[in-house]
N, CA, C and O atoms as CSV, one atom per row, in Angstrom:
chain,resi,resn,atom,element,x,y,z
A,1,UNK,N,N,90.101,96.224,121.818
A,1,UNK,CA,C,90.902,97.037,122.742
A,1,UNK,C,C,90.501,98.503,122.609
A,1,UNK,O,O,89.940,98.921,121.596
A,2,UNK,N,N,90.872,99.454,123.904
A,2,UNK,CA,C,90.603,100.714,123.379
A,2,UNK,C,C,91.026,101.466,122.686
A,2,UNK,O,O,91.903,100.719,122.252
A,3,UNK,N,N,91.223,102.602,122.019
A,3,UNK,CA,C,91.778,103.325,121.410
A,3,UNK,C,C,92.909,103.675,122.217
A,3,UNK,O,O,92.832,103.820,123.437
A,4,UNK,N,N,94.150,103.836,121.424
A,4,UNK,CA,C,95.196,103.879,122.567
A,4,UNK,C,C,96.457,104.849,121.427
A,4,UNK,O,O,96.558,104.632,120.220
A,5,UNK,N,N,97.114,105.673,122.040
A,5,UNK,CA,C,98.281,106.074,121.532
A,5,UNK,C,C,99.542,106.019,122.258
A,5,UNK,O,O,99.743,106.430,123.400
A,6,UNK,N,N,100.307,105.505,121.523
A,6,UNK,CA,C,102.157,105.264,122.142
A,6,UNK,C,C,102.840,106.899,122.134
A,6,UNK,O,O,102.952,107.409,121.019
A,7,UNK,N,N,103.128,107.422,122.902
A,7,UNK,CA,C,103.939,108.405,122.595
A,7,UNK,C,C,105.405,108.161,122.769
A,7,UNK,O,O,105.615,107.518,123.798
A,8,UNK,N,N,106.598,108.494,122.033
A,8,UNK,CA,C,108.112,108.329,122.327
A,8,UNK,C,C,109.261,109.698,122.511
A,8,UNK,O,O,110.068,110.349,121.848
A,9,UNK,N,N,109.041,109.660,123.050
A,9,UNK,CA,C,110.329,110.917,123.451
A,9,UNK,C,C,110.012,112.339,123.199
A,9,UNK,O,O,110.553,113.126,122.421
A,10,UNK,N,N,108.934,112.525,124.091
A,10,UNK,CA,C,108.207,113.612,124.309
A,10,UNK,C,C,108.729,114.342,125.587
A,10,UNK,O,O,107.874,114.443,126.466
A,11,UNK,N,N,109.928,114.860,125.867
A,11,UNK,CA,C,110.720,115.505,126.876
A,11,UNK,C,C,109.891,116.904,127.293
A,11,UNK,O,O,109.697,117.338,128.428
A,12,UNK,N,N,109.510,117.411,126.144
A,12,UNK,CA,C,109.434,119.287,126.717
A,12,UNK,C,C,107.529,119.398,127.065
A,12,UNK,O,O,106.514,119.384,126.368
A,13,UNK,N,N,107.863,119.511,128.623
A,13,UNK,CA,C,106.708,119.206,129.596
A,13,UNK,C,C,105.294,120.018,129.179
A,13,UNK,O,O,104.200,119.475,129.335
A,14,UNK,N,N,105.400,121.060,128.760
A,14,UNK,CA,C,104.348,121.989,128.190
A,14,UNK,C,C,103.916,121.302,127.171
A,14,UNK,O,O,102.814,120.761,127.079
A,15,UNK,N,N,104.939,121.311,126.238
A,15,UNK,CA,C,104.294,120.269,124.908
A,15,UNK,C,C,103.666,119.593,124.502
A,15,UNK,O,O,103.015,119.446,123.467
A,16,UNK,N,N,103.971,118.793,125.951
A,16,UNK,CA,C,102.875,117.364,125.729
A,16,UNK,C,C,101.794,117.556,126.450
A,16,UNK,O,O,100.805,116.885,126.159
A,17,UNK,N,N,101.712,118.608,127.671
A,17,UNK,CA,C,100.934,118.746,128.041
A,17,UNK,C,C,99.610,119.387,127.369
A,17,UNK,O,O,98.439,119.131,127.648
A,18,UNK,N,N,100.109,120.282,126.417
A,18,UNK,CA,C,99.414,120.677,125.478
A,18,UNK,C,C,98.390,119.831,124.555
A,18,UNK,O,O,97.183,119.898,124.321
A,19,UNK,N,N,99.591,118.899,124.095
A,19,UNK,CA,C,99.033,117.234,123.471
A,19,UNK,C,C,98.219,116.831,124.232
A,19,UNK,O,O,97.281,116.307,123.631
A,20,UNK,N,N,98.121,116.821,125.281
A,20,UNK,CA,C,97.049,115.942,126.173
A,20,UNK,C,C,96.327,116.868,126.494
A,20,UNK,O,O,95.364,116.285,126.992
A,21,UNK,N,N,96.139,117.887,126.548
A,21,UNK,CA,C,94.820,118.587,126.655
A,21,UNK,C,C,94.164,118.550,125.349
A,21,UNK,O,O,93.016,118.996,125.347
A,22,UNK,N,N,94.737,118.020,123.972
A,22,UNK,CA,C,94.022,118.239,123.204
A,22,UNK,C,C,93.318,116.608,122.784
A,22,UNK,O,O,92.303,116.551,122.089
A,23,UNK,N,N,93.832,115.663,123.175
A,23,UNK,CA,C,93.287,114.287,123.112
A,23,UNK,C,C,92.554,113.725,124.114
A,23,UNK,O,O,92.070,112.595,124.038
A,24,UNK,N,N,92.422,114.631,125.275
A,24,UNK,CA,C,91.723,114.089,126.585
A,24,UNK,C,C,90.363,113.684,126.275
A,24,UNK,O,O,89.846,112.682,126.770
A,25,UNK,N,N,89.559,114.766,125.137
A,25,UNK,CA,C,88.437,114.963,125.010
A,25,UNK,C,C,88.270,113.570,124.121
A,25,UNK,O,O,87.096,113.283,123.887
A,26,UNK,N,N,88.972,112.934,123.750
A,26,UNK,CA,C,88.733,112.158,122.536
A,26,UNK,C,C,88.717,110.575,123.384
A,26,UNK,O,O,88.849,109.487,122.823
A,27,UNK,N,N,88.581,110.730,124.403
A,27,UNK,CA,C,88.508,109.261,125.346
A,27,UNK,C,C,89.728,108.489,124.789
A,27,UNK,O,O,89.217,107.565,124.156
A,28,UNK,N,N,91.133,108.378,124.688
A,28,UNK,CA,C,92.061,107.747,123.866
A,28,UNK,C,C,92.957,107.517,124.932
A,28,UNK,O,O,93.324,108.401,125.706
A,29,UNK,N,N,93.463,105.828,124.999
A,29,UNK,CA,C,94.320,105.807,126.261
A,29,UNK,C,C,95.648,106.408,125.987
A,29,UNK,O,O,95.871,106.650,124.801
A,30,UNK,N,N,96.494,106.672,126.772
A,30,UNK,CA,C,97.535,107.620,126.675
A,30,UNK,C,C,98.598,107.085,127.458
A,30,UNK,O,O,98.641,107.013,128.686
A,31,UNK,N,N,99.779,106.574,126.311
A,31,UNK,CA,C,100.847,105.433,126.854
A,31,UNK,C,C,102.037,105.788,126.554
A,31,UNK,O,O,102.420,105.501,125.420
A,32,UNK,N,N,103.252,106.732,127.750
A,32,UNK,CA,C,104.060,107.117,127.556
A,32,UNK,C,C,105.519,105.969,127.328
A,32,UNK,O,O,105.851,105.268,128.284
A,33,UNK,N,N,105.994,105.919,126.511
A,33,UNK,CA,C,106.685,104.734,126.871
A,33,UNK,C,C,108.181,105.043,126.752
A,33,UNK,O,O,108.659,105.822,125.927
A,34,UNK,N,N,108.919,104.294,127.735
A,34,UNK,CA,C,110.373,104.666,128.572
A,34,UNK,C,C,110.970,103.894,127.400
A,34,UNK,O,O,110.684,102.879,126.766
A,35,UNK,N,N,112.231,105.119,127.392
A,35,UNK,CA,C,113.512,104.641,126.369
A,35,UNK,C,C,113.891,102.975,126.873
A,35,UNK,O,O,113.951,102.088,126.021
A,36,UNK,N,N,114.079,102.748,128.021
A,36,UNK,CA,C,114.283,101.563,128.398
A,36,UNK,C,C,113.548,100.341,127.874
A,36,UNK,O,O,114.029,99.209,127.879
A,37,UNK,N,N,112.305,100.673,127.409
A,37,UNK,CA,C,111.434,99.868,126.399
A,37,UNK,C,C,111.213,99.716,125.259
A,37,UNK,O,O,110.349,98.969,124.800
A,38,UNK,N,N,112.125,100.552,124.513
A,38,UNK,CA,C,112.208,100.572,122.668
A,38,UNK,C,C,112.497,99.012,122.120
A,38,UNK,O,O,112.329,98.720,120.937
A,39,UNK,N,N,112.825,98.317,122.845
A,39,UNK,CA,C,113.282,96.850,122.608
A,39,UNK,C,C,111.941,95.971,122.233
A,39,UNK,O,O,111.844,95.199,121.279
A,40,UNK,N,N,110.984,96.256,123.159
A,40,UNK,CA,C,109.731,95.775,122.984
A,40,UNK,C,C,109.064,95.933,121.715
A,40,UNK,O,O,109.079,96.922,120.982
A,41,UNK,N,N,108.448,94.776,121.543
A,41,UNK,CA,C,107.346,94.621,120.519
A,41,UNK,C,C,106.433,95.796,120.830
A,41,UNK,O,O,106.109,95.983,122.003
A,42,UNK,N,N,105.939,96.702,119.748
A,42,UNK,CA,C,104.885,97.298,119.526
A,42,UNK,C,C,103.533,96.751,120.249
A,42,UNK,O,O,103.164,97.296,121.289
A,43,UNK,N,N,103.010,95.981,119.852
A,43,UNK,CA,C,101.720,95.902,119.990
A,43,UNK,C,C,101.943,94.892,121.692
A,43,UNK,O,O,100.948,94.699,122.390
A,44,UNK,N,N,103.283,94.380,122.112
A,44,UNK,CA,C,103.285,94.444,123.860
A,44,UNK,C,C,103.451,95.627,124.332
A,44,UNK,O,O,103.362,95.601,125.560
A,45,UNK,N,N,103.704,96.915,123.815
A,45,UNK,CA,C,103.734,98.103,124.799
A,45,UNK,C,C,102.205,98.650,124.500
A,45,UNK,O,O,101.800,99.576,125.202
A,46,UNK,N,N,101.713,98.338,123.913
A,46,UNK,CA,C,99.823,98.532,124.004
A,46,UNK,C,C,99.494,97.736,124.746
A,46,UNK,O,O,98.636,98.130,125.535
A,47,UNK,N,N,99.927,96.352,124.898
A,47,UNK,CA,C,99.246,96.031,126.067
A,47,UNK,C,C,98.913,94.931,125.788
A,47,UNK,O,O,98.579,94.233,126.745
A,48,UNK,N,N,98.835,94.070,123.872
A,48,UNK,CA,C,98.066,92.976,123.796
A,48,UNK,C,C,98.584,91.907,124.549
A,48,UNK,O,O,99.761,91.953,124.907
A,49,UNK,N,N,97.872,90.958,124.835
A,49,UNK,CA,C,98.270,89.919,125.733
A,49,UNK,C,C,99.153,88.716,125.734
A,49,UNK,O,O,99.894,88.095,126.496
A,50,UNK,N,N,98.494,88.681,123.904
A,50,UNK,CA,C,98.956,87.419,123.038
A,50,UNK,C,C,100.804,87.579,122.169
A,50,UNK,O,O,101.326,86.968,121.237
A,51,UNK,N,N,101.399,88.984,123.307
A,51,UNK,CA,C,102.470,88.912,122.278
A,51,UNK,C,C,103.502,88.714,123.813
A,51,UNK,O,O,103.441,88.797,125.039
A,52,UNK,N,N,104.343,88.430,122.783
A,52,UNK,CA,C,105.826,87.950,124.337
A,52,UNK,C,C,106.291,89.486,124.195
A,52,UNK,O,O,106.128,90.307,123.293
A,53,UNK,N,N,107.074,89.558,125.712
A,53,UNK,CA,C,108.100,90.441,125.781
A,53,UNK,C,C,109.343,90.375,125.821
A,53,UNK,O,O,109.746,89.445,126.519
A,54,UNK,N,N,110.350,91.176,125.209
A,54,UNK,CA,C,111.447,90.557,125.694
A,54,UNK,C,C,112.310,90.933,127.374
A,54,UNK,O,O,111.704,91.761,128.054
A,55,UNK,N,N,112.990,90.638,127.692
A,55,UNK,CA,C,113.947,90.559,128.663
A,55,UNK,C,C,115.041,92.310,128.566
A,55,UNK,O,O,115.071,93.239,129.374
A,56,UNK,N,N,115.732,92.145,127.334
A,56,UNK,CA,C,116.876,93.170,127.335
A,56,UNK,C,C,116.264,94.169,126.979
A,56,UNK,O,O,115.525,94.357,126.013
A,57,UNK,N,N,116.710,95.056,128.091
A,57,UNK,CA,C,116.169,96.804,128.111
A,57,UNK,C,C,117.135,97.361,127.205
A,57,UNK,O,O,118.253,96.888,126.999
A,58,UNK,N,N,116.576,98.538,126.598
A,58,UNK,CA,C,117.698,99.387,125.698
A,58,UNK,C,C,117.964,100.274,126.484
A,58,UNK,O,O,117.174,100.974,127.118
A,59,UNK,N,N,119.365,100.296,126.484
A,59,UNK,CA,C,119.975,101.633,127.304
A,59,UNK,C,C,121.173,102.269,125.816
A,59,UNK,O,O,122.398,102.188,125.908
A,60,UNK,N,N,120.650,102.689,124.926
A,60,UNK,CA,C,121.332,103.253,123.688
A,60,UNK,C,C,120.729,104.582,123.672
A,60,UNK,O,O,119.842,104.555,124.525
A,61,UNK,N,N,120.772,105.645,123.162
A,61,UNK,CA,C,121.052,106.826,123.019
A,61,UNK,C,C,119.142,107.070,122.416
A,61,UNK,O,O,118.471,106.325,121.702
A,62,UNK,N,N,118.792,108.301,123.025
A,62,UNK,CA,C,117.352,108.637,122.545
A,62,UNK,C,C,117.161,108.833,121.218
A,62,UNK,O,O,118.094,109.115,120.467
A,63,UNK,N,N,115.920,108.697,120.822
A,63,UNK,CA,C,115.474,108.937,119.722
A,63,UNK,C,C,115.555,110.647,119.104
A,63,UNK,O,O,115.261,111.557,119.879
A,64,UNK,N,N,115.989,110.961,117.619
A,64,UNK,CA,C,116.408,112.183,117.543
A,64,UNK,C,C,114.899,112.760,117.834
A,64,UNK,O,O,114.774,113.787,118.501
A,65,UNK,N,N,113.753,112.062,117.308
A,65,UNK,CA,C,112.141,113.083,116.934
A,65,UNK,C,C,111.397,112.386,117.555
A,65,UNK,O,O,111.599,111.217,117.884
A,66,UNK,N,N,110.494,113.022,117.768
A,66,UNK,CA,C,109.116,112.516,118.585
A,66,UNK,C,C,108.338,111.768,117.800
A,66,UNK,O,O,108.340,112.179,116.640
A,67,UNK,N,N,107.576,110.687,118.016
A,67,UNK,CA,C,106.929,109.912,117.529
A,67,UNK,C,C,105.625,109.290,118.178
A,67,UNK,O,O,105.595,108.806,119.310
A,68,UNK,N,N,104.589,109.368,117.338
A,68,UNK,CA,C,103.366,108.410,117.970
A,68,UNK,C,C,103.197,107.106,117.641
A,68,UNK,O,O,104.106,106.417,117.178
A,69,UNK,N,N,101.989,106.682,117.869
A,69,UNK,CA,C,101.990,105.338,117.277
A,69,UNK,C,C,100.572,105.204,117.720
A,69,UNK,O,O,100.415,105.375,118.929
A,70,UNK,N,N,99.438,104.919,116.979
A,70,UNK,CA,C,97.677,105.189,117.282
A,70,UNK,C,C,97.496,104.007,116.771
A,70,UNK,O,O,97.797,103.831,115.591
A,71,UNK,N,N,96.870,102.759,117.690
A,71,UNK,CA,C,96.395,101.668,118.097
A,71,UNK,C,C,95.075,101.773,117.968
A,71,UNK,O,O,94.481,102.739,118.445
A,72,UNK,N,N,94.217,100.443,117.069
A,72,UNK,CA,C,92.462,100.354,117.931
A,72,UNK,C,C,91.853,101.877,117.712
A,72,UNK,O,O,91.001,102.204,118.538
A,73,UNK,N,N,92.140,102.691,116.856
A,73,UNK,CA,C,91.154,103.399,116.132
A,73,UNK,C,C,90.790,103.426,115.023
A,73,UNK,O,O,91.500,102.892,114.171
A,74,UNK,N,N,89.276,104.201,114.563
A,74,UNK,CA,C,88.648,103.978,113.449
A,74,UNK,C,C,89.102,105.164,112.927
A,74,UNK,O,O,89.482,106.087,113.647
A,75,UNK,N,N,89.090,105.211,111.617
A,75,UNK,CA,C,89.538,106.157,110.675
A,75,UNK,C,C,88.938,107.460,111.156
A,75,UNK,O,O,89.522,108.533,111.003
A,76,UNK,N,N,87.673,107.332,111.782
A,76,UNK,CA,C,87.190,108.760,111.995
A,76,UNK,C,C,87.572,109.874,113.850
A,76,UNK,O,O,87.562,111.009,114.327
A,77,UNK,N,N,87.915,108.080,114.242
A,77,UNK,CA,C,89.440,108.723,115.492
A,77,UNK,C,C,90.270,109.215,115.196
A,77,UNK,O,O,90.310,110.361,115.643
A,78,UNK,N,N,91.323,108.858,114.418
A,78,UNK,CA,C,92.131,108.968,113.830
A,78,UNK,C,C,92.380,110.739,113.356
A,78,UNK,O,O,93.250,111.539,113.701
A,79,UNK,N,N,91.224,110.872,112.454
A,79,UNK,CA,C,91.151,112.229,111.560
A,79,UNK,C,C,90.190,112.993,113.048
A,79,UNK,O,O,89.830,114.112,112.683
A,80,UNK,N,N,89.846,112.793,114.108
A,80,UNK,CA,C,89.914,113.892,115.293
A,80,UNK,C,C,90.867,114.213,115.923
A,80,UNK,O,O,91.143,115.348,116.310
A,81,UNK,N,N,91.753,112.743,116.163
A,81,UNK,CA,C,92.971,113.438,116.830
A,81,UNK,C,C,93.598,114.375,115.960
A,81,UNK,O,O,93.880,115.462,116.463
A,82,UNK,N,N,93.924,114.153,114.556
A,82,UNK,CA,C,94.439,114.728,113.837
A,82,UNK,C,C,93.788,116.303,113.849
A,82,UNK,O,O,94.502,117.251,113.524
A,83,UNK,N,N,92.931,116.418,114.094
A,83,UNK,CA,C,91.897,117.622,113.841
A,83,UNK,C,C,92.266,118.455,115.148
A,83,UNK,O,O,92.687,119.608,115.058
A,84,UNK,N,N,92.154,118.059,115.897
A,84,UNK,CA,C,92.465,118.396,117.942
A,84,UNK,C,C,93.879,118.671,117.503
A,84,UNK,O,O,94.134,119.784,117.965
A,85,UNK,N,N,94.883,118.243,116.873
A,85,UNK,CA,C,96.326,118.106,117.393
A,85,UNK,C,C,96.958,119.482,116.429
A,85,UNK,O,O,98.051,119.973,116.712
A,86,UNK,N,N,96.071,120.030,115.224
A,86,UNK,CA,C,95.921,121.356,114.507
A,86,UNK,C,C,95.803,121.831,114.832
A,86,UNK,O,O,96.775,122.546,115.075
A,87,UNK,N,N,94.719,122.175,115.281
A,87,UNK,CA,C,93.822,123.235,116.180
A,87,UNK,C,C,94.337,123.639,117.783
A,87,UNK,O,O,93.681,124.422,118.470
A,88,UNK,N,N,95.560,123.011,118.255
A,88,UNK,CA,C,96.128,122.787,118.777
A,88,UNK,C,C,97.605,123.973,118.597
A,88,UNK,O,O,98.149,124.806,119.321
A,89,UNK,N,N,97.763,123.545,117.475
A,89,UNK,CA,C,98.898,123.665,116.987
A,89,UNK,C,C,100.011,123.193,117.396
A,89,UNK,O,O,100.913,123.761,118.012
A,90,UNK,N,N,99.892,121.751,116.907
A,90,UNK,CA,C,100.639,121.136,117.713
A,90,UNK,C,C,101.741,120.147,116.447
A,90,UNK,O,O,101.227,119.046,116.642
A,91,UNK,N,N,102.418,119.981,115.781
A,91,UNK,CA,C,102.897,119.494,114.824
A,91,UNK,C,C,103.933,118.492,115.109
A,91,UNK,O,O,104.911,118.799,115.791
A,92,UNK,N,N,103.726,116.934,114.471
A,92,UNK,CA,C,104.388,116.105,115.067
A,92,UNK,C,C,104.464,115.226,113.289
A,92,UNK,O,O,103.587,114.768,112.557
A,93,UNK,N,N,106.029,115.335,113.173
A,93,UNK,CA,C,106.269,114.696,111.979
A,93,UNK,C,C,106.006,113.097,111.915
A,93,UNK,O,O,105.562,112.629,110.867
A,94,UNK,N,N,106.232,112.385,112.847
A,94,UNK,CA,C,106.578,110.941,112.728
A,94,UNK,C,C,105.339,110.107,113.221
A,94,UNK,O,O,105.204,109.816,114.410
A,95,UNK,N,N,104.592,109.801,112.412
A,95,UNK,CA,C,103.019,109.124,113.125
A,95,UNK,C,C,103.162,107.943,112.268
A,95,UNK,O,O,103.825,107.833,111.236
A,96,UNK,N,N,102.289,106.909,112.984
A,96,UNK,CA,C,101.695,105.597,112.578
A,96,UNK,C,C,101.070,104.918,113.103
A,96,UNK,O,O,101.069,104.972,114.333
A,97,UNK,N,N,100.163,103.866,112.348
A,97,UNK,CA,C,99.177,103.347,112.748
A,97,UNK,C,C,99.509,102.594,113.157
A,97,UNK,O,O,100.727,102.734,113.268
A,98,UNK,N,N,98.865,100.768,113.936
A,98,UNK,CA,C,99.455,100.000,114.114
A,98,UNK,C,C,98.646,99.315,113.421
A,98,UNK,O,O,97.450,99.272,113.711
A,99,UNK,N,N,99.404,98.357,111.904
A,99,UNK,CA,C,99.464,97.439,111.356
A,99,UNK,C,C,100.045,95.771,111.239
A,99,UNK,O,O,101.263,95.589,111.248
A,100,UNK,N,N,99.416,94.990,111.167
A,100,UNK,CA,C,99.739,93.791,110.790
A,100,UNK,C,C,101.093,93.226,110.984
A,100,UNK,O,O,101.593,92.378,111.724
A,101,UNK,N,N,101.662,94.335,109.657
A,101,UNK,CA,C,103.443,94.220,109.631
A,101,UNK,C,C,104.269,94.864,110.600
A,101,UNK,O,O,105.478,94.631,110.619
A,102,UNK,N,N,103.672,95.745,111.502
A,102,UNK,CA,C,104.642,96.778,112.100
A,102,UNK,C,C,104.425,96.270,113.910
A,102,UNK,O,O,104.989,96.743,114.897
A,103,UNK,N,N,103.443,95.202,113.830
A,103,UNK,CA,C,102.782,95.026,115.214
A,103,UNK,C,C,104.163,94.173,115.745
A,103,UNK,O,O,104.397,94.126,116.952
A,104,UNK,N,N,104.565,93.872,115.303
A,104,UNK,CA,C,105.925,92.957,115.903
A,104,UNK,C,C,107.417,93.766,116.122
A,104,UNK,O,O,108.365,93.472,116.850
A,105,UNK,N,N,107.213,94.942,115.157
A,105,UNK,CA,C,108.575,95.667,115.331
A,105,UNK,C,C,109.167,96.222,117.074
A,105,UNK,O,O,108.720,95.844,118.157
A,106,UNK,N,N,110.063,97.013,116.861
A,106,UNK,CA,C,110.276,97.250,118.305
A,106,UNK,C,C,110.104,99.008,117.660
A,106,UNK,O,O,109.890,99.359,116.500
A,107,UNK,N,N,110.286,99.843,118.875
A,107,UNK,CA,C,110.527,101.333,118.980
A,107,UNK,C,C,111.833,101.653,117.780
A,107,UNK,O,O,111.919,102.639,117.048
A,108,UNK,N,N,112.676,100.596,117.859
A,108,UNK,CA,C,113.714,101.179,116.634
A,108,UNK,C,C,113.255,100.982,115.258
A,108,UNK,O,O,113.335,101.887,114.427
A,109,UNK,N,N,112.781,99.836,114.996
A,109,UNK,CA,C,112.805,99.149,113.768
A,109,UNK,C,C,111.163,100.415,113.497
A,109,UNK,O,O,111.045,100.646,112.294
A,110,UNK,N,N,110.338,100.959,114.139
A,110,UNK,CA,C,109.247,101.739,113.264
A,110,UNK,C,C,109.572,103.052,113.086
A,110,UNK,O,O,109.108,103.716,112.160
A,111,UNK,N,N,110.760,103.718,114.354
A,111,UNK,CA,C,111.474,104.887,114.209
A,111,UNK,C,C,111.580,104.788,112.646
A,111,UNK,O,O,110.720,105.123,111.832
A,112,UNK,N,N,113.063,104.153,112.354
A,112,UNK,CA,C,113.352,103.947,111.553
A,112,UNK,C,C,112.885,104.042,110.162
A,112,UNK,O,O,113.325,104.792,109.291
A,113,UNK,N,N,111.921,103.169,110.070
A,113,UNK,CA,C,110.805,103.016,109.143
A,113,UNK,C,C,110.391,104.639,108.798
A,113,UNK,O,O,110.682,105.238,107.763
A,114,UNK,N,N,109.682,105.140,109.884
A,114,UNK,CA,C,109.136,106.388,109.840
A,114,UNK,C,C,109.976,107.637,109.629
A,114,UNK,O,O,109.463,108.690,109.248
A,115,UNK,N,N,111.279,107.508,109.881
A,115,UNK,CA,C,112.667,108.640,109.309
A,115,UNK,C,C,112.908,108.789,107.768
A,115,UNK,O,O,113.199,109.812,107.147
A,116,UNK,N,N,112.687,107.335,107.240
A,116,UNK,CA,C,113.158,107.217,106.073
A,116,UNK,C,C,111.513,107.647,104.914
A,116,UNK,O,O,111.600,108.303,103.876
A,117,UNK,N,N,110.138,107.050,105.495
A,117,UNK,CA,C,109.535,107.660,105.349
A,117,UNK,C,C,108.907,109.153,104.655
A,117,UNK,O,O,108.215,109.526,103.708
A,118,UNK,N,N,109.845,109.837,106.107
A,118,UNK,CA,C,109.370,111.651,106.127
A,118,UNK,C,C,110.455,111.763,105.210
A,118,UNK,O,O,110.211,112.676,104.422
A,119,UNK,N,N,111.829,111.077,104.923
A,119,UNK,CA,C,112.357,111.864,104.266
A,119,UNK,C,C,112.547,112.021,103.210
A,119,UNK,O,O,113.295,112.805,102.626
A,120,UNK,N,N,111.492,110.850,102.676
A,120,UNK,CA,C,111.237,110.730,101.299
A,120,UNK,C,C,109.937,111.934,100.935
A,120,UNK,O,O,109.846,112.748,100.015
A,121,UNK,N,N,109.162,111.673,101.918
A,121,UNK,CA,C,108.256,112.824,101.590
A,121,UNK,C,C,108.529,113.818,101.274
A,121,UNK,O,O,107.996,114.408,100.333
A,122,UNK,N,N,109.591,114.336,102.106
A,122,UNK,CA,C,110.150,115.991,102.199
A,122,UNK,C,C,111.291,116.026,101.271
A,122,UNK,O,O,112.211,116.815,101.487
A,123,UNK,N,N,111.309,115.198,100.205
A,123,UNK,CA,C,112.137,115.455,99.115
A,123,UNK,C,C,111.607,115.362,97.792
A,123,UNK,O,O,112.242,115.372,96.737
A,124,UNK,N,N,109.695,115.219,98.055
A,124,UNK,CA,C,109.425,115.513,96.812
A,124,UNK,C,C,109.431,116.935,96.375
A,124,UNK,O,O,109.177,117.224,95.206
């Protein structure tokens, strides 16, 4: 598949626009995905073929932070976007790859994951 990034609750229009001027260059598909879809499996809002979707839309309250989610890149994608998204100055606490274990979660269950995460980080 191609290189692909999930973005979640990216509201402030400059911002992201910013974001996407800085990943355009990096050929990376670019997949905004609606609160109404946090229910979904991860790796069905990329697009794979082989996963089900479900039926019930979430209509529950937005996510507090912005979050990515970088699909189908190689480590040295990865550390450009990262490089573009600096140089940028563009700072986004909540990132992840898509793994094995996390390919089945929905938008809540990696939020989640990724809150508890940062906030272990930011309490060393």
């Amino acid at each position: 598949m191609k290189p692909t990034i999930l973005f979640f609750n990216f509201k402030d229009k400059p911002r992201f626009d910013k974001i996407i001027r800085a990943i355009l260059p990096l050929k990376i598909k670019i997949i905004k995905v609606n609160r109404e879809d946090y229910l979904q499996p991860i790796s069905y809002l990329i697009g794979k073929k082989d996963i089900d979707s479900t039926l019930e839309k979430y209509n529950g309250p937005e996510l507090d932070n912005e979050m990515l989610l970088l699909a189908d890149m190689t480590d040295s994608q990865i550390n450009q976007l990262l490089g573009s998204l600096r140089k940028a100055g563009v700072a986004i606490n909540l990132k992840a790859v898509l793994t094995e274990n996390n390919q089945y979660w929905n938008t809540l269950q990696l939020y989640e994951e990724l809150k508890k995460e940062n906030e272990a980080l930011n309490t060393l």
